[in-house]
C-alpha positions in Angstrom: 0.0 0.0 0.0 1.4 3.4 -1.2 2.0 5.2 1.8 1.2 9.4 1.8 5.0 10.4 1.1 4.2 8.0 -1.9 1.4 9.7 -2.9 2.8 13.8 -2.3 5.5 12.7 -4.6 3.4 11.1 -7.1 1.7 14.2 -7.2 4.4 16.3 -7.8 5.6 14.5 -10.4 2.6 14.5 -12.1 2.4 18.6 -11.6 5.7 19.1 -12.8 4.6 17.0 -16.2 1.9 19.3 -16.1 4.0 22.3 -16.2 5.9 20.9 -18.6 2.9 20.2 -21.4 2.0 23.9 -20.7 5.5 25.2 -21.8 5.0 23.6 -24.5 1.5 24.6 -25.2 2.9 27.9 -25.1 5.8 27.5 -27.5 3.2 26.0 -30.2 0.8 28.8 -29.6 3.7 31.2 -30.3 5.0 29.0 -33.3 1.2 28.7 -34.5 0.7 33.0 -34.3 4.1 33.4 -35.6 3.1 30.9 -38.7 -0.6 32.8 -39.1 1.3 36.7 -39.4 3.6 34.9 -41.8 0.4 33.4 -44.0 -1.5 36.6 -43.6 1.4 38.4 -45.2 1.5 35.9 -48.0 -1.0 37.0 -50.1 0.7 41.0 -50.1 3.8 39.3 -51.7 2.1 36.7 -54.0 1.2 38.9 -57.5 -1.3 38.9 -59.6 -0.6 39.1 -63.2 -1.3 42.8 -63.0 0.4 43.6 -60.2 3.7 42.3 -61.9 4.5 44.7 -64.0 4.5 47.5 -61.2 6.2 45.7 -58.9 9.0 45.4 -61.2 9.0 49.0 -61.6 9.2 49.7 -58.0 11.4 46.7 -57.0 13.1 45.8 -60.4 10.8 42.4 -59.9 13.3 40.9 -57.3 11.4 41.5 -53.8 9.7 38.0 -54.1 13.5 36.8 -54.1 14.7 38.7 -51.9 12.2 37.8 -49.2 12.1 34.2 -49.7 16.1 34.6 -49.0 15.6 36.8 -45.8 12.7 34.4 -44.8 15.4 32.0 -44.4 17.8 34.1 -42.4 16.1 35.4 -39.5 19.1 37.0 -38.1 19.3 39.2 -41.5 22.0 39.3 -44.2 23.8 41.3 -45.7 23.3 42.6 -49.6 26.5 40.5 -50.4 24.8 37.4 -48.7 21.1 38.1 -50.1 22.7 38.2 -53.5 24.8 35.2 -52.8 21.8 33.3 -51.7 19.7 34.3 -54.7 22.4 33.5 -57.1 22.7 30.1 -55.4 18.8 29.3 -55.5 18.8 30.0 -59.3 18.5 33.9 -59.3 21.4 35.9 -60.3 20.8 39.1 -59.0 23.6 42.0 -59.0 24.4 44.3 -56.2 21.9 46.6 -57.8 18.7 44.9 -58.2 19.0 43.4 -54.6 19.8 47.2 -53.2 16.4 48.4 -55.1 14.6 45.3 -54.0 15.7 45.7 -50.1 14.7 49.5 -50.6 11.3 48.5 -52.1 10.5 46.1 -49.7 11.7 48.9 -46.7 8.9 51.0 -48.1 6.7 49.1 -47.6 7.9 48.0 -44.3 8.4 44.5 -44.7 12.4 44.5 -43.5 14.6 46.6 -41.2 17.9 47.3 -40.7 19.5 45.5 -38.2 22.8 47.2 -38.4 24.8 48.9 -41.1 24.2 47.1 -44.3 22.4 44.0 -42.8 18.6 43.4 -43.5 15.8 41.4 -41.8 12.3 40.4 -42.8 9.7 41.5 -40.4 6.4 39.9 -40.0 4.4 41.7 -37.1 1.2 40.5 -35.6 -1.6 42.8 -36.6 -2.9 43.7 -32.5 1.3 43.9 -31.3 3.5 44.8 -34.2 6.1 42.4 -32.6 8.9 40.4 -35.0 9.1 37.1 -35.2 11.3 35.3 -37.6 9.9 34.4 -40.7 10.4 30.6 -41.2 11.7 29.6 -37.4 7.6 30.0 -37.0 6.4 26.9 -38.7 5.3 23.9 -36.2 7.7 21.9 -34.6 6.5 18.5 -33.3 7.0 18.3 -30.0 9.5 16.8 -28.0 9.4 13.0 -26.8 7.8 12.7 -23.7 4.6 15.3 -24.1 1.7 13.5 -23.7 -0.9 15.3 -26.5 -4.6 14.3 -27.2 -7.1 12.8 -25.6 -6.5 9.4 -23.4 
């Protein structure tokens, strides 16, 4: 028979499980508002046939690029390593179209600078305004032990 030290400690076991499953209830709810404020931006960046041709006035056509390059550096990069990157996934852009691309896409607010020369893509929550990296947001599964649905 389980005696009531048994029992207290049972419990707190059980509690600190508990806490843990919130933690990462919390991370997922993070991950899963971080991952809608990237989808709500999505349909701003994907054009229409007749938005094309003025966005490649205004951005030389290259801010789709250059965002699904600074999507994948959440730290930002600099015009050196966005061009690198583009070039690399099949987009040769010079120094020149990714400057006008990076100012096109400052305009409209969609990166900052994070220091002299470096870039990062924002993507705010409507209510806060608060970054959140762009890609880093999509759902992780969660770690071994987490108990999740119903028993």
């Amino acid at each position: 028979m389980a005696t009531r030290t048994d029992i207290h400690n049972a419990l707190g076991q059980i509690d600190a499980e508990i806490a843990e499953v919130e933690r990462t209830l919390e991370e997922l709810r993070l991950q899963r508002r971080g991952a809608e404020a990237l989808l709500a931006r999505l349909p701003k960046l994907d054009r229409s046939a007749s938005t094309v041709t003025a966005a490649r006035r205004s951005s030389g056509g290259n801010a789709e690029i250059v965002v699904d390059v600074l999507a994948n550096a959440p730290e930002g990069l600099d015009l050196g390593a966005i061009e690198a990157a583009a070039t690399e996934a099949g987009h040769p852009l010079d120094n020149e179209q990714v400057r006008s691309a990076v100012a096109y896409l400052r305009r409209r607010g969609d990166v900052e600078r994070v220091r002299r020369g470096v870039w990062r893509l924002l993507i705010s929550t409507n209510a806060e305004s608060a970054e959140t990296p762009a890609l880093s947001v999509l759902p992780t599964p969660p770690s071994e032990g987490v108990v999740s649905g119903t028993g």
